[in-house]
C-alpha positions in Angstrom: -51.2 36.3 -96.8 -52.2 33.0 -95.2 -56.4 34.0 -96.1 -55.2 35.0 -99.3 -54.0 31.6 -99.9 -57.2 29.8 -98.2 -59.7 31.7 -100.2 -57.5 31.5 -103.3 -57.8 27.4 -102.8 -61.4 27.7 -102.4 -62.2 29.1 -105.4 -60.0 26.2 -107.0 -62.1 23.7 -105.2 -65.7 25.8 -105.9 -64.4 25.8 -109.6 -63.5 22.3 -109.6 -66.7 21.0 -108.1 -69.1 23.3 -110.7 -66.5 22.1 -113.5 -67.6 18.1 -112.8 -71.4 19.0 -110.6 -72.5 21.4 -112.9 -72.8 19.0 -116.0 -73.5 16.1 -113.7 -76.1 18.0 -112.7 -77.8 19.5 -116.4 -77.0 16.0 -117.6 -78.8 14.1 -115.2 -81.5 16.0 -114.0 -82.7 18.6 -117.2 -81.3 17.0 -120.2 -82.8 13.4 -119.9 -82.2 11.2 -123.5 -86.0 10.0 -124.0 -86.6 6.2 -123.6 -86.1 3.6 -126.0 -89.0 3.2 -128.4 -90.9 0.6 -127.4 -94.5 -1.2 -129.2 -97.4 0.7 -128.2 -100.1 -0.9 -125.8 -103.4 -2.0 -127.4 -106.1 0.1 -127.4 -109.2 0.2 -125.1 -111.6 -0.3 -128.0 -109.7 -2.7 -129.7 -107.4 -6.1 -128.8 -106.2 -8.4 -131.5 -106.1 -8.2 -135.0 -108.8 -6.6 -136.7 -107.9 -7.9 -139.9 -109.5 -10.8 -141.4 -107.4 -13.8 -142.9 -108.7 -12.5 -146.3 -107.2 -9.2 -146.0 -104.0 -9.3 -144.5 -102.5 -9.9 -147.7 -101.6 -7.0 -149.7 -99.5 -3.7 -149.0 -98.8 -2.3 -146.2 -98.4 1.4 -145.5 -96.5 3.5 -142.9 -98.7 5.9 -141.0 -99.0 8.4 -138.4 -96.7 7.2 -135.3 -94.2 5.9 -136.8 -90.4 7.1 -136.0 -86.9 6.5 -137.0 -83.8 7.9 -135.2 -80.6 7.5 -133.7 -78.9 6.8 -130.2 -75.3 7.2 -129.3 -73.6 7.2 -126.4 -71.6 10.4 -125.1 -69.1 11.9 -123.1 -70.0 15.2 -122.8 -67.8 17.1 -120.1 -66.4 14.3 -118.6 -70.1 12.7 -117.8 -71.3 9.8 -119.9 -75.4 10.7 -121.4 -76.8 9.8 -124.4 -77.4 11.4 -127.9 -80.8 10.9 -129.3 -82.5 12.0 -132.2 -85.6 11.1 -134.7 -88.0 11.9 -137.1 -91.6 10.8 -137.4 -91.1 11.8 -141.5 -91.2 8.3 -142.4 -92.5 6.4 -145.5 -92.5 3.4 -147.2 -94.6 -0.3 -147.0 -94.3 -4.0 -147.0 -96.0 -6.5 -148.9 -97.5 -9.7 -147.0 -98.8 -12.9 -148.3 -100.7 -15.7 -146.7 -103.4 -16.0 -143.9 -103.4 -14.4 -140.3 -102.2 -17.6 -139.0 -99.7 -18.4 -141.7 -97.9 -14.7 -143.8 -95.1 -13.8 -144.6 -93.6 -10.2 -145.8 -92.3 -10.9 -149.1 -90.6 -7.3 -149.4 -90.0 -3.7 -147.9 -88.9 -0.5 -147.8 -88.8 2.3 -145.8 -87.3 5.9 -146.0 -86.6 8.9 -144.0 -85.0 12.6 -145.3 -82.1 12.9 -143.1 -82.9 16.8 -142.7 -86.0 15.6 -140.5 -83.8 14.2 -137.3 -83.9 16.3 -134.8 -82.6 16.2 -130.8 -82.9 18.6 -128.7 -79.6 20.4 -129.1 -79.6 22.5 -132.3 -75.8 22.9 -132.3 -75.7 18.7 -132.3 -78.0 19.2 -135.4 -76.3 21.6 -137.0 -72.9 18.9 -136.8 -75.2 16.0 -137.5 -76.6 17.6 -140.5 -73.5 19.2 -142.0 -69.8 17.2 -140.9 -71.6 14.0 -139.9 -74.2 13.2 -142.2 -73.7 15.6 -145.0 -77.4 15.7 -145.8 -77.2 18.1 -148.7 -75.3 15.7 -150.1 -77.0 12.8 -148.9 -80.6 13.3 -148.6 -82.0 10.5 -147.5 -81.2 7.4 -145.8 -83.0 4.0 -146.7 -84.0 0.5 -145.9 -84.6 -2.6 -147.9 -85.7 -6.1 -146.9 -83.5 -8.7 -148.7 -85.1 -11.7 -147.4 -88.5 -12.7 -146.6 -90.1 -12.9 -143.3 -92.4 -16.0 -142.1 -94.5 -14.5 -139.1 -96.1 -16.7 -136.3 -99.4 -15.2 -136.5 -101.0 -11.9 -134.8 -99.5 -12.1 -131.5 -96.2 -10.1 -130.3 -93.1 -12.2 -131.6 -89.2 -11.5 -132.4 -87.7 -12.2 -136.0 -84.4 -12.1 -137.4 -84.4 -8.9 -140.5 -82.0 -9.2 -143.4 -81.7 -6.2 -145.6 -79.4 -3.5 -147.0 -79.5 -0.1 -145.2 -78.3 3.1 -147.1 -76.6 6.1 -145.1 -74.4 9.0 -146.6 -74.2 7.8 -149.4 -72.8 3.8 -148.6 -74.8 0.6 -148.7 -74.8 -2.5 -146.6 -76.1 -5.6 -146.0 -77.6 -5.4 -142.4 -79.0 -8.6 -140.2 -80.9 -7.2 -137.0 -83.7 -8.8 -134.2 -87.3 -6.9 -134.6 -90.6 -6.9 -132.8 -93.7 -7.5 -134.6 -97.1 -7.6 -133.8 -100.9 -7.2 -135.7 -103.5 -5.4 -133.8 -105.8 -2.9 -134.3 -105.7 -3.7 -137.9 -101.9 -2.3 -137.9 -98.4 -4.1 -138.3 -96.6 -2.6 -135.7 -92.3 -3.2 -136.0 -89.9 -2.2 -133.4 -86.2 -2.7 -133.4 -82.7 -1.4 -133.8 -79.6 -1.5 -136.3 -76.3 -1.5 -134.9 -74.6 1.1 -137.1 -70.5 1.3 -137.4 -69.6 4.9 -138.9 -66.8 3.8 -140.7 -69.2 1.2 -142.5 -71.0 4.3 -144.2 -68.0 6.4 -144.1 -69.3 8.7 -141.2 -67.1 11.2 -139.3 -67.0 10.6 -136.0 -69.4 12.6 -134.2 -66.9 13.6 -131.3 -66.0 17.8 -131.6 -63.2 19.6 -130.5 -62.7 18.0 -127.1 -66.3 19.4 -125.8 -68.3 15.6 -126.6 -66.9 12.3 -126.7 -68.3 9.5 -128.8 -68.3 5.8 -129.4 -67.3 4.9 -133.3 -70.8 3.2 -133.5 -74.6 3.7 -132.5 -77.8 2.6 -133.1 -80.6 3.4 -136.0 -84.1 2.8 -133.7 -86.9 2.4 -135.5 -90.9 1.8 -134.8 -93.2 1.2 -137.8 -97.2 1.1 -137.6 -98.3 0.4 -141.0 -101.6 0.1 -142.6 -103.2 -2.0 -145.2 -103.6 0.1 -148.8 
């Protein structure tokens, strides 16, 4: 009766340890959040801005490499990871007036279809695209520059953004730090917008128990644009 009992209590332990090791384990070892977006480093060919003061005025385009997503923080089982997902489906442009040495953006807007962010757990899609976001309601989500933007020339600086920011449906007036650099004949923008859910009227992405979130995260964003 006595190794009844023993082995009985080690399979409580054993279960115990795989209940907290095993996601511990996936979490942290095979289910990595990828890093924060950062500017990309300057080419071999190429080191500066390529564009002339005559040309930098104009419109600028989003191309290839640009992203938009979101990051929230998790509980999922008991350990803390992070949520991450994105979309390089991106459009939209800015306008800039001025010289090299002396623009500024005069307006902006960028866009991304909702349907388009992606992580790498389809049943988090299927919540974030259906409960969450409602994206067949609310197709797209959007940004627009409310106030104009005096940059310091070509070199990698920070700026304060002031804009309206649309998601499921809601609008609001956003202020947020960016990156911005010229090089390569691109304007390259990094940043983040801290996002409340209850702002945009957003469910909660916590589900039955299982994951755990905050009631905010972060729309990350990094735009490489091109003149025309």
């Amino acid at each position: 009766m006595s190794r009844r009992i023993r082995w009985i209590l080690a399979g409580v332990v054993i279960l115990a340890v795989l209940a907290v090791g095993g996601p511990f384990v996936y979490i942290h070892f095979f289910n990595q959040a990828p890093a924060a977006l950062t500017l990309p480093a300057a080419s071999a060919s190429g080191t500066g801005a390529s564009a002339s003061s005559s040309t930098v005025s104009g419109t600028w385009t989003i191309t290839s490499g640009s992203v938009v997503g979101y990051r929230v923080n998790e509980v999922l089982l008991g350990q803390n990871t992070t949520a991450v997902g994105r979309s390089s489906d991106v459009t939209g442009h800015l306008t800039v007036t001025g010289s090299t040495a002396a623009s500024t953006v005069t307006a902006a807007t960028f866009s991304v279809p909702m349907d388009t962010i992606h992580s790498d757990k389809s049943q988090r899609d299927a919540q974030f695209d259906g409960r969450i976001m409602n994206v067949s309601e609310y197709p797209t989500g959007t940004f627009t520059l409310t106030a104009p933007i005096t940059l310091k020339g070509d070199s990698e600086e920070s700026y304060t953004a002031h804009g309206n920011l649309t998601l499921h449906g809601a609008t609001k007036a956003v202020t947020f730090p960016l990156q911005a650099e010229l090089k390569n004949g691109q304007i390259e923008l990094l940043g983040d917008i801290p996002v409340l859910f209850s702002d945009y009227n957003i469910a909660n992405p916590s589900f039955a128990g299982f994951v755990t979130t905050q009631n905010h995260g972060i729309l990350e964003f990094l735009l490489i644009l091109k003149q025309g």
